[in-house]
DOKE-270937 format. One line per field, with one value per residue (C-alpha): x negated, y, z; residue number from 1. Coordinates in pm, 1 decimal, decimal comma. Example, Ala and Ser with C-alpha at 12.3 -4.5 7.8 and 13.67 -1.06 7.14 Angstrom:
REM DOKE-270937
xx	[-1230,0/-1367,0]
yy	[-450,0/-106,0]
zz	[780,0/714,0]
zapa	[1/2]
REM end
This chain:
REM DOKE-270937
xx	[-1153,9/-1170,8/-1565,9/-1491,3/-1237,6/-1490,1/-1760,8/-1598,3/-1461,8/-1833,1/-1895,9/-1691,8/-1739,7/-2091,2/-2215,1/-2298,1/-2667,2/-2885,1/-2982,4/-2684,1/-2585,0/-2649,3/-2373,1/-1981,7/-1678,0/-1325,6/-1030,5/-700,8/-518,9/-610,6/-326,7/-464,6/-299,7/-410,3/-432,6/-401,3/-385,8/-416,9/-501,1/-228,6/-231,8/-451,0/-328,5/-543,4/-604,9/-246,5/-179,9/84,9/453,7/377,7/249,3/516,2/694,2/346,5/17,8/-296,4/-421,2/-259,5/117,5/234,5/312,4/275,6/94,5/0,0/-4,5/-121,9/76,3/-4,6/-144,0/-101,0/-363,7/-528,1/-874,5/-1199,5/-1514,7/-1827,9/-2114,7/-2483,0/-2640,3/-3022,4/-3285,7/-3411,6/-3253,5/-3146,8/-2909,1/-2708,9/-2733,0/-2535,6/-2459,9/-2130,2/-1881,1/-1538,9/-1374,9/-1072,9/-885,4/-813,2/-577,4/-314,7/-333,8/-7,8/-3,8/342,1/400,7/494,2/624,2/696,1/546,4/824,9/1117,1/1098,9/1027,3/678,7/795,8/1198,3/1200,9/1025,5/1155,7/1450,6/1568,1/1573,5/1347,9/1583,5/1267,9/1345,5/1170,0/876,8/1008,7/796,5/642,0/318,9/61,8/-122,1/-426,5/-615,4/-913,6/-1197,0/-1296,9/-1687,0/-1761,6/-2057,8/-2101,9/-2415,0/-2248,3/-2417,5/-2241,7/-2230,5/-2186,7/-2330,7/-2124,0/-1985,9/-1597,5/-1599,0/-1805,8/-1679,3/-1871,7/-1916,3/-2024,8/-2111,7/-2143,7/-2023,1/-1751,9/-1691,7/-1343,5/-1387,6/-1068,2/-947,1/-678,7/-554,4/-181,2/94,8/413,7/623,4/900,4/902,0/559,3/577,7/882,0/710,8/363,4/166,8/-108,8/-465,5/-562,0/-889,2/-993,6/-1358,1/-1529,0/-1460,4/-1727,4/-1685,4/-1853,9/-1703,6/-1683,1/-1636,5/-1504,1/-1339,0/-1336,5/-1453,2/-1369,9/-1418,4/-1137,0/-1295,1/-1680,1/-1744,2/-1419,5/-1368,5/-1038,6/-1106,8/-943,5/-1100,8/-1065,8/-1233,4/-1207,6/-1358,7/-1375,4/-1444,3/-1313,3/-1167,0/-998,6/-1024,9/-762,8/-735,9/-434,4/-490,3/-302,5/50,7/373,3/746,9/1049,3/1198,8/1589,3/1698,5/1499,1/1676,3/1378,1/1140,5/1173,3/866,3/553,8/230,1/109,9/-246,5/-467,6/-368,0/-633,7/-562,8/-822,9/-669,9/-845,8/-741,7/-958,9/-776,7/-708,1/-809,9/-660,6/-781,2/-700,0/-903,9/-983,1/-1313,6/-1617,7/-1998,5/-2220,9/-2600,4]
yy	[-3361,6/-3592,5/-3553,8/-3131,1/-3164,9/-3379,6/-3123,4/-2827,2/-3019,1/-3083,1/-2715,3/-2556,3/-2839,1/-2741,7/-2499,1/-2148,4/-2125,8/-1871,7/-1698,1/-1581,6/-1783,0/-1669,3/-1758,0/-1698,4/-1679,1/-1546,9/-1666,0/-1471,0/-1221,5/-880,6/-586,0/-289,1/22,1/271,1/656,9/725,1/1031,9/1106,2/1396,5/1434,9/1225,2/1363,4/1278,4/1305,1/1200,4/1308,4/1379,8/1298,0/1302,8/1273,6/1630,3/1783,6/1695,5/1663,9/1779,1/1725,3/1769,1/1750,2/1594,0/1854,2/1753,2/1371,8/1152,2/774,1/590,2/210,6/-68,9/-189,8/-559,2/-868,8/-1176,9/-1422,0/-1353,3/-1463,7/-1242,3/-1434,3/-1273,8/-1332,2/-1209,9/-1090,0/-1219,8/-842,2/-578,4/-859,1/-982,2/-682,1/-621,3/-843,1/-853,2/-936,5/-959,7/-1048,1/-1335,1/-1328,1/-1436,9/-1182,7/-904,6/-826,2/-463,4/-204,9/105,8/309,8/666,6/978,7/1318,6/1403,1/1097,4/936,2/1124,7/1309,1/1244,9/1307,1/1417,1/1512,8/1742,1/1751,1/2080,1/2122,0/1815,0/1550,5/1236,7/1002,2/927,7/801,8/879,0/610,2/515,6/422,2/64,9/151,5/-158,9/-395,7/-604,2/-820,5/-710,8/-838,4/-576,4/-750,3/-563,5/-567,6/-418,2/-374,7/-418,2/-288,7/-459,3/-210,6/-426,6/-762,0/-972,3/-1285,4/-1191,7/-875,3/-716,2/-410,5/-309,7/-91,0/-98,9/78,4/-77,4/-62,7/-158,1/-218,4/-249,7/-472,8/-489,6/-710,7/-847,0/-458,4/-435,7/-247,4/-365,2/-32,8/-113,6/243,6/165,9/-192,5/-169,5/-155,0/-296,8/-372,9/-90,5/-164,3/-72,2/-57,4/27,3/89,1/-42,8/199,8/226,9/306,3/401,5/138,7/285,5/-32,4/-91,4/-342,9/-556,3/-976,4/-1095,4/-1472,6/-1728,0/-2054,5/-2153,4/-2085,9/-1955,2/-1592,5/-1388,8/-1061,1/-708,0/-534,4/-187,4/-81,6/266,7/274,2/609,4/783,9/503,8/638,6/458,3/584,6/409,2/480,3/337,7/339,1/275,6/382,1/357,4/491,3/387,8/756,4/666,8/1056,2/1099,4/993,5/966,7/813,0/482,0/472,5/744,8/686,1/883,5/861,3/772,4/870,4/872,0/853,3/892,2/724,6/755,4/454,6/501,1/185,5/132,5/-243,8/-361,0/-803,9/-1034,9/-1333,5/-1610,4/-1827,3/-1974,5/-1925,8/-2154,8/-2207,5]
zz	[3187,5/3513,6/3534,0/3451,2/3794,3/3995,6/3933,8/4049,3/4352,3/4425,1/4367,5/4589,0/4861,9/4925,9/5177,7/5084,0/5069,2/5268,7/4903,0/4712,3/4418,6/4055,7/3874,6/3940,8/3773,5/3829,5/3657,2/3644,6/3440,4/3305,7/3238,2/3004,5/3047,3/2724,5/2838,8/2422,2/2256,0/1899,6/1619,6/1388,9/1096,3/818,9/397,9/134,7/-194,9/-269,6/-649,3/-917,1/-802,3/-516,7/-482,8/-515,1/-164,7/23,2/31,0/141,9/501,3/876,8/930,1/1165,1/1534,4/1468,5/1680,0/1760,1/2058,1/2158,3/2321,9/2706,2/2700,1/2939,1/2868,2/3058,3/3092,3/3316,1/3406,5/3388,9/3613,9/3680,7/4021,6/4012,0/4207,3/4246,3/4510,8/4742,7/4462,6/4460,1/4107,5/3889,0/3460,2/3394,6/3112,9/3034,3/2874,8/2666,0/2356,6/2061,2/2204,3/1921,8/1939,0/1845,7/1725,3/1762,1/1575,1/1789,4/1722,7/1356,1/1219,1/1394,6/1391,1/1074,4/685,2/566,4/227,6/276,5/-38,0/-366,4/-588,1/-356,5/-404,8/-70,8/-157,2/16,1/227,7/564,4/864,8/949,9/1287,0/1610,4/1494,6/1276,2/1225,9/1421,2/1417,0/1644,6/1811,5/2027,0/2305,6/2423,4/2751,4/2944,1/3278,6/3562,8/3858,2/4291,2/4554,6/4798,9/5059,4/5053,9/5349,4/5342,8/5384,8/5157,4/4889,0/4770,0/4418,7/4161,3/3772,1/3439,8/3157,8/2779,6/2532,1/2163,7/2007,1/1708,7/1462,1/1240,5/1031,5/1019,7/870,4/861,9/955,2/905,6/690,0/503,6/441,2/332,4/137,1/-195,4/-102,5/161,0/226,2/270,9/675,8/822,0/1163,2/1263,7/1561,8/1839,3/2144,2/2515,4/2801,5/3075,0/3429,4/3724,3/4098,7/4278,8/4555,2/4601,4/4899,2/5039,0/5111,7/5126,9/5100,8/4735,4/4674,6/4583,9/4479,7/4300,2/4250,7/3974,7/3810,7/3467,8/3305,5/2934,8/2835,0/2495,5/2274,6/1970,9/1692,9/1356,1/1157,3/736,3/559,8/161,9/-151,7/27,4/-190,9/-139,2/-268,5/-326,3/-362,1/-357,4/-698,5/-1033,9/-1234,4/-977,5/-793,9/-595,8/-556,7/-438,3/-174,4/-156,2/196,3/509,5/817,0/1200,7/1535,3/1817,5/2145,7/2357,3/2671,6/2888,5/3216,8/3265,6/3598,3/3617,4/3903,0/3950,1/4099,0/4154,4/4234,4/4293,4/4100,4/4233,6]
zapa	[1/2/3/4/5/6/7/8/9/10/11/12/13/14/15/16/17/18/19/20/21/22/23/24/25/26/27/28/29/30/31/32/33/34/35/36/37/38/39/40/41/42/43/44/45/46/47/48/49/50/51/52/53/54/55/56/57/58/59/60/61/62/63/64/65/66/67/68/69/70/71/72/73/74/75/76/77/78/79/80/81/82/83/84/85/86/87/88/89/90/91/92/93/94/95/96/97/98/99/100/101/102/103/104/105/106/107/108/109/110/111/112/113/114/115/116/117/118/119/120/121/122/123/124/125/126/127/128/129/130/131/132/133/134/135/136/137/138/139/140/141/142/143/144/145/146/147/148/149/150/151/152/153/154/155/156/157/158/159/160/161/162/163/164/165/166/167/168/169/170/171/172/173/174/175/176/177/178/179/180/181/182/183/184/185/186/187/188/189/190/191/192/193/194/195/196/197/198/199/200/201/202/203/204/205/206/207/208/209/210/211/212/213/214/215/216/217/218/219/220/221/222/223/224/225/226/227/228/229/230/231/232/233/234/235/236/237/238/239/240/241/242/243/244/245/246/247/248/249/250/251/252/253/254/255/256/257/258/259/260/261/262/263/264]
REM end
């Protein structure tokens, strides 16, 4: 650890070179901010009791949204020789994000299966809290520094992104009550849009503003093997529902402060 401290002492001591260093790296925090909207949630596979308080096909005027996030996170760049060394590859560093999804509408508010023959289920409604699962959002951008000065280097980037889920659960308590469901989210691409400002405060040193858009990043959520507990109904405890399906576009806002140093 005291030879890790030494070395970037040593770093940052030494005098900016005439040629712009390759590597850098900014250390801060990064805020996403999802711009989500949803399709209604689509059931299928619905047979057996069950049938005869829902059906297959769109829950009407329900809809999902996704939590904001806080997280530490770095972005790890390297500057090409070509173009002057305007052109840079970077990506992002980050733990697992735990990511939450939150019913809206209907889904939340009202029972998805209130009556079955004229007689109420005893179904509740669902409630806002959904599922979760953790997820690991690789991004790589090509970033143009439009202006390539010591003191300020205002940039811009496009790049790409790929959601990848796991450990998918629910954690609705309607939901869970009898059993736990089986969820499974696919990986969900983006199209990662990039500005933001470096600007100098010591030697090596750099702080950083920066600003990432991903659009057109849809999750597509199914939830299988879903059981009730159907109190209202003397002769039935618990029904199962069949496989319900959600798409999810999250398209984030990423807003990351950092800051760091230029390596040679």
């Amino acid at each position: 650890m005291t030879r890790l401290i030494v070395f970037a002492l040593l770093v940052v001591a030494l005098p900016a070179r005439a040629e712009p260093e390759r590597f850098y790296v900014r250390g801060g925090v990064l805020h996403v901010m999802p711009f989500s909207d949803s399709r209604e949630l689509q059931l299928s596979n619905v047979g057996g009791p069950a049938s005869l308080a829902v059906s297959d096909g769109p829950v009407r005027g329900s809809g999902t949204t996704v939590d904001t996030m806080t997280m530490p996170a770095a972005i790890l760049g390297y500057r090409l020789r070509s173009f002057g060394g305007r052109f840079a590859v970077e990506t992002v560093l980050a733990p697992p994000v735990k990511v939450r999804f939150h019913g809206t509408g209907t889904l939340a508010d009202e029972s998805i299966a209130p009556m079955a023959l004229g007689i109420p289920t005893g179904v509740p409604a669902l409630g806002s809290e959904l599922g979760e699962a953790k997820a690991v959002p690789p991004v790589v951008t090509m970033v143009y520094r439009l202006l390539d000065r010591e003191a300020f280097q205002p940039y811009v980037g496009l790049g790409g992104s790929l959601l990848i889920a796991y450990d998918a659960r629910a954690t609705n308590a309607v939901l869970t009550e009898v059993s736990q469901p089986d969820v499974h989210l696919d990986p969900a691409a983006g199209l990662v849009l990039q500005a933001g400002l470096d600007a100098r405060i010591w030697r090596r040193v750099r702080a950083r503003i920066d600003l990432k858009y991903i659009a057109f990043m849809k999750a597509h959520a199914t939830v299988e093997n879903i059981h009730v507990r159907t109190p209202g109904l003397p002769l039935l405890e618990e029904v199962a529902v069949g496989t319900a399906t959600m798409d999810v576009w999250v398209n984030p806002l990423i807003v990351q402060f950092g800051v760091g140093v230029d390596f040679w």
